[in-house]
VOBA-1610 file (N, C-alpha, C; in pm, whole numbers, padded with zeros to 5 digits, always signed):
BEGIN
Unk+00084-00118+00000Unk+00000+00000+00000Unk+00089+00125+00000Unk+00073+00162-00071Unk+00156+00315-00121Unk+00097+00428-00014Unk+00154+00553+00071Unk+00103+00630+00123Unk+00170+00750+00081Unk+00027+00838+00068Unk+00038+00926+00002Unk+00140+01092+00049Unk+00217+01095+00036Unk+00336+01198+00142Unk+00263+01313+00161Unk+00199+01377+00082Unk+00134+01514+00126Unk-00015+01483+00160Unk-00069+01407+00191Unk-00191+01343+00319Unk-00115+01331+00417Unk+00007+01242+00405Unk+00064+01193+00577Unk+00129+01354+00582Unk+00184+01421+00538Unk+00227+01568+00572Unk+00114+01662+00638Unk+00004+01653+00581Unk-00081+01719+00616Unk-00150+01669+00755Unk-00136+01536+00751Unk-00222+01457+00887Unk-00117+01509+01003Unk-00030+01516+00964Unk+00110+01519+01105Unk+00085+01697+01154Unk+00072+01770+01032Unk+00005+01884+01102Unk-00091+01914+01140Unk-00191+01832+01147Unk-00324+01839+01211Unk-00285+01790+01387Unk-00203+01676+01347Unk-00180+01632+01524Unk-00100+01735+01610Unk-00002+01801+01525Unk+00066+01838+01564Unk+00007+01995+01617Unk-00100+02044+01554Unk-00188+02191+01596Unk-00264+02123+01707Unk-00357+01990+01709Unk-00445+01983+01796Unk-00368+01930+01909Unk-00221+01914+01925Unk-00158+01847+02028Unk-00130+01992+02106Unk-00148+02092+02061Unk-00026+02233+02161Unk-00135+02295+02257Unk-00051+02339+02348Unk-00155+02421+02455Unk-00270+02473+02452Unk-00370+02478+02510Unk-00426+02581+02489Unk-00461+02676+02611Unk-00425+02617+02737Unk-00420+02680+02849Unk-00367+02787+02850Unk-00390+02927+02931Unk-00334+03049+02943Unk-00373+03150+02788Unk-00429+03073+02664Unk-00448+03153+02525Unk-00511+03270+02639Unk-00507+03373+02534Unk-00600+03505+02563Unk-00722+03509+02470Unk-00811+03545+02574Unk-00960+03498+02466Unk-00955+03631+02357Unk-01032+03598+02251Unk-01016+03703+02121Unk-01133+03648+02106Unk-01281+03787+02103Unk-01404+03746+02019Unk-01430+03860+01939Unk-01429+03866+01822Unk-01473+03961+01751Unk-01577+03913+01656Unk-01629+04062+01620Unk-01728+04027+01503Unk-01683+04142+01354Unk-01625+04097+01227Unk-01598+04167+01176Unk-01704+04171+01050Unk-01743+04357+01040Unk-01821+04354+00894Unk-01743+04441+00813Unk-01752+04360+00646Unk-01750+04461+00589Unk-01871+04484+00487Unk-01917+04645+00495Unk-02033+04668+00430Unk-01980+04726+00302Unk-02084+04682+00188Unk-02081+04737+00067Unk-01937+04789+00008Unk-01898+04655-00029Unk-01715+04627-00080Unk-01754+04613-00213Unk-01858+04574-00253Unk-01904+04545-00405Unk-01991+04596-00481Unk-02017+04705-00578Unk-02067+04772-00653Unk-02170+04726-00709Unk-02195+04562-00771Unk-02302+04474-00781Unk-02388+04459-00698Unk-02327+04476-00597Unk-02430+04387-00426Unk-02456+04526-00323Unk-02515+04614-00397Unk-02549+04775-00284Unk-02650+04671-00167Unk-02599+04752-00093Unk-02656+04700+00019Unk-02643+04574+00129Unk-02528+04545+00086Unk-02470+04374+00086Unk-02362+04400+00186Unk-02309+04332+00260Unk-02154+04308+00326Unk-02149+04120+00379Unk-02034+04144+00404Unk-01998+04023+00497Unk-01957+04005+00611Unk-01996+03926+00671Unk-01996+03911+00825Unk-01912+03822+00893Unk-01791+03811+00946Unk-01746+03763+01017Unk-01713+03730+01196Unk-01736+03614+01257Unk-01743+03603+01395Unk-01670+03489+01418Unk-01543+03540+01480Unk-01415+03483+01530Unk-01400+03462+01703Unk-01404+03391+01739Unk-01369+03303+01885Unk-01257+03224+01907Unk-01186+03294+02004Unk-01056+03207+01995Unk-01056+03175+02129Unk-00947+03121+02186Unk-00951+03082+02342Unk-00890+02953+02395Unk-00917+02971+02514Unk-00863+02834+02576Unk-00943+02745+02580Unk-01105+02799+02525Unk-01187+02662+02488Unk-01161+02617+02334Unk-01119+02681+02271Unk-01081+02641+02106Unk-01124+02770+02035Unk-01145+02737+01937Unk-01115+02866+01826Unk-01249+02794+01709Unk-01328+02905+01720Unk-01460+02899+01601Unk-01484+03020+01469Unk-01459+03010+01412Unk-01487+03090+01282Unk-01624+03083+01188Unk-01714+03177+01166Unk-01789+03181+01091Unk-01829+03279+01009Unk-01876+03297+00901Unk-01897+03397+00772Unk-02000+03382+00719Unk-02052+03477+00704Unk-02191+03506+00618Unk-02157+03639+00528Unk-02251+03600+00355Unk-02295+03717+00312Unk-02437+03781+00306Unk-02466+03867+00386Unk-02588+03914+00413Unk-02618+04064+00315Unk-02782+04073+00286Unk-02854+04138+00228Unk-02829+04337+00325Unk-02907+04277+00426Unk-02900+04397+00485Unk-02828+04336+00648Unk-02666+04401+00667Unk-02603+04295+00779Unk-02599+04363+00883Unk-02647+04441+00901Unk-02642+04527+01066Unk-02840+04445+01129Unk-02878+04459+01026Unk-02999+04365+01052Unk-03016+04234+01140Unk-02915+04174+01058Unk-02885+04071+01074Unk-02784+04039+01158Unk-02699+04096+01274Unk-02664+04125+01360Unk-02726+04174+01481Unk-02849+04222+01445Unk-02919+04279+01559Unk-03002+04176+01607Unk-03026+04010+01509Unk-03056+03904+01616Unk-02977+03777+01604Unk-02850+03843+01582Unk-02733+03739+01625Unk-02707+03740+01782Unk-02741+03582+01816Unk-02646+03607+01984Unk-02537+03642+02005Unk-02457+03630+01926Unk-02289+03654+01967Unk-02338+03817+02020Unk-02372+03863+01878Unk-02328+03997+01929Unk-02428+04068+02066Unk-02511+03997+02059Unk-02650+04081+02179Unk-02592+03998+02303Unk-02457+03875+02288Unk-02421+03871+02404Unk-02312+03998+02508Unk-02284+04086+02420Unk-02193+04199+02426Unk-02043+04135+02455Unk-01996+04000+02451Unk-01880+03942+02469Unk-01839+04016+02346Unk-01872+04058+02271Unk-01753+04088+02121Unk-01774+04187+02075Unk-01637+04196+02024Unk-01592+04324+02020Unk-01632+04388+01822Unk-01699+04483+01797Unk-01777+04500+01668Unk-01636+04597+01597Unk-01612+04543+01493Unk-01530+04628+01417Unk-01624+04638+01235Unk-01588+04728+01202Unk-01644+04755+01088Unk-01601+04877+00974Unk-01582+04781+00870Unk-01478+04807+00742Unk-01545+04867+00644
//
């Protein structure tokens, strides 16, 4: 059975990220938008909400219609844990 070097390269860095500390990280929650980056899409941005920490690290993205809207019944942000930046 032949193994494939850049799968086993790639697997060894997966062990090797989920093997390191995570005790003591400094928590990082943000929520990043950027509104109306695209001339096609008036009214449009994208939404990003980043969690990092000593519980792990979550990333998520949306492209939304109208995104302050759509933030106003996101929990992250109505939890006031995060911090709103906007591009």
């Amino acid at each position: 059975m032949k193994i494939d070097k850049v799968r086993a390269h790639r697997e060894e860095l997966k062990r090797l990220l989920f093997s390191l500390p995570t005790k003591g990280r400094k928590v990082v929650k943000t929520i990043t938008v950027n509104y109306n980056n695209n001339p096609w899409w008036e009214g449009y941005g994208d939404i990003k909400i980043l969690s990092d920490g000593p519980d792990g690290y979550c990333s998520f993205s949306t492209h939304e219609e109208n995104p302050f809207l759509y933030l106003s019944e996101c929990k992250e942000f109505n939890s006031g844990e995060y911090e709103l930046i906007v591009k």
